[in-house]
N, C-alpha and C positions, 0 to 999 in steps of 0.2 A: 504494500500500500504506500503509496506516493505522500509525503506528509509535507503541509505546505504552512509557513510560516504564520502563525496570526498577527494579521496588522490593525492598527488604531483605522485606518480608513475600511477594512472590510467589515471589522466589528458594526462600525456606526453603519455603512451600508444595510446590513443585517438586522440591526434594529431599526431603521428608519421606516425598511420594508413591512416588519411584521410588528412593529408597535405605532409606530407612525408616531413619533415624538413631535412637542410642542419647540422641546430645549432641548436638547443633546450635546453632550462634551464626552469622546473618548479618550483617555490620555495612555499612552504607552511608558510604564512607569517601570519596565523591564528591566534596564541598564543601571537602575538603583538595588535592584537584587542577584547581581551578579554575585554567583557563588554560594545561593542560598539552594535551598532546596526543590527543584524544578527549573531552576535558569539555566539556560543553554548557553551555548559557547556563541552567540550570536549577538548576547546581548538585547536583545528583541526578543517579541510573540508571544512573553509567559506570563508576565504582569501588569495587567489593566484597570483604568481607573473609571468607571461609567458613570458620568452624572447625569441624569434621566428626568422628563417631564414627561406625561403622554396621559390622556384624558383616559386612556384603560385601565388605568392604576385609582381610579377614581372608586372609593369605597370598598377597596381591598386591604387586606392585612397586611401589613410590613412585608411579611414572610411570603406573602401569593404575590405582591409586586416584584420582588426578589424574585421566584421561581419563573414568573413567564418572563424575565430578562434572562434567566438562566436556558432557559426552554430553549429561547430564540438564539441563543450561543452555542447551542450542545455541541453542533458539529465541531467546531473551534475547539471550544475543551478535550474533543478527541483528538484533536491534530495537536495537543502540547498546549495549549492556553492554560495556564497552571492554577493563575490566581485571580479574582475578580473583586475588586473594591465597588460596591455599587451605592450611591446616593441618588436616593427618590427626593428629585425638590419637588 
């Protein structure tokens, strides 16, 4: 299986598509965990930072807003995306 890098632009692609955000910030915060546990020699695609608005998140629990950003990532977390920091404004 061919495994392809996650980047700050395909992430936000990906959630644009399937949550249709209001706000969106993804930030590739990779290269500050160089050497921890899940960083690649690349420095990139393990650790991201999601800051998220989207009127679907609108009278859900903390934890279900969280899950369908996860949902809409899963492929990425298969291909090496390690870490996910996510804030619901």
């Amino acid at each position: 299986m061919h495994t392809i890098v996650p980047t700050a632009q395909a992430l936000a692609e990906r959630l644009r598509s399937r949550l249709q955000p209001t706000e969106l910030e993804v930030i590739d915060e990779s290269a500050a965990h160089a050497g921890h546990a899940g960083a690649n020699a690349s420095g990139r695609g393990t650790h991201f930072r999601v800051r998220i608005a989207a009127p679907i998140f609108a009278g859900k629990s903390r934890v279900a807003q969280h899950r369908l950003v996860y949902d809409a990532l899963q492929d990425f977390i298969a291909q090496g995306l390690h870490a996910l920091a996510i804030e619901i404004l």
